[in-house]
N, C-alpha and C positions, 0 to 999 in steps of 0.2 A: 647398825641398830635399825637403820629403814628397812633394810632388807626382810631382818628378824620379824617385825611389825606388818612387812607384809606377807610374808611368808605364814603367819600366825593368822591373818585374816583369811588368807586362802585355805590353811589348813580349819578352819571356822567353816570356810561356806562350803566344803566339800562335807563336812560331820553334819551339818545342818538339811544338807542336799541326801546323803545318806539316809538320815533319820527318817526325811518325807517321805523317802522312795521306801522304807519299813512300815512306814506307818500305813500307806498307800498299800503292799503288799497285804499288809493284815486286815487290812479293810475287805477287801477283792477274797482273800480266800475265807474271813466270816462268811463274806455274802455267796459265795461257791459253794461251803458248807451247810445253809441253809436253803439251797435251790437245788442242789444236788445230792444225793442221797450215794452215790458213788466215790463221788470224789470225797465225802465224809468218811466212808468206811475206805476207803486207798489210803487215804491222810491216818487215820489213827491205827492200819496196819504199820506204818512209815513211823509213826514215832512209837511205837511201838519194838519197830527193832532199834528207832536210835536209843530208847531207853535203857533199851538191854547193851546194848555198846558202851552207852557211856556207866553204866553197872557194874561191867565187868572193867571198865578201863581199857576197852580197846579201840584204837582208831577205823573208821571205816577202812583205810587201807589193811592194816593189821587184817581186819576180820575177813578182807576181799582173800587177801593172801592165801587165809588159813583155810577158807570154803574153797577155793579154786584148786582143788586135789592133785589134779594132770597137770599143773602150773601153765598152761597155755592160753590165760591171761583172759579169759573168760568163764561164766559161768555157766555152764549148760544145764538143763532142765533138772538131771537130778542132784547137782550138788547145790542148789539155788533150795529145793526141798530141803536137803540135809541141812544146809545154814540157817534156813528157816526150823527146822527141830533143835538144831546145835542152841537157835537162840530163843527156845522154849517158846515158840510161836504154832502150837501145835493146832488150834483152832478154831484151822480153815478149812473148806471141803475141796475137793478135788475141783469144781469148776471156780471154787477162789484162788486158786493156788496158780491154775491156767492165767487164771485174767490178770495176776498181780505179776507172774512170770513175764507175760506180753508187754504190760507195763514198762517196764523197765528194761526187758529185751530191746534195744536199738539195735543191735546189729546180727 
């Protein structure tokens, strides 16, 4: 029973510790959003295809799978464009398209 009780307290202060560091996040990127006029337009390309993801019902892995054509477990520049048409993101001009690429390019 003591166990359960603290177990129940620690499962508490981890949701509670959680919550802050949400709440904290959403503060930081309000204030991102309004000092930055980049990272606005980045953020609402960005939920922009999670909308269409979760539209269609498909998980980002799903959708990795299905744009990564040559399945070699990356995206390269033009099937990153296709996924961006596949997900009705047609919108952007060729130097958004570079910069949202770069973005998210890490390797």
């Amino acid at each position: 029973m003591r166990e359960n009780l603290e177990a129940e307290e620690r499962l508490r202060n981890v949701q509670e510790a959680k919550d802050d560091l949400e709440n904290e996040f959403e503060v930081v990127r309000k204030r991102l959003e309004n000092v930055d006029q980049q990272y606005r337009w980045e953020n609402s390309i960005f939920n922009k295809i999670c909308m269409q993801l979760k539209r269609f019902r498909v998980s980002p892995l799903q959708a990795f799978e299905e744009f990564d054509r040559n399945k070699d477990g990356k995206l390269s520049r033009e099937e990153f464009i296709g996924a961006l048409n596949m997900l009705n993101i047609i919108d952007l001009s060729q130097q958004e398209v570079d910069f949202l690429f770069a973005s998210v390019d890490y390797d």
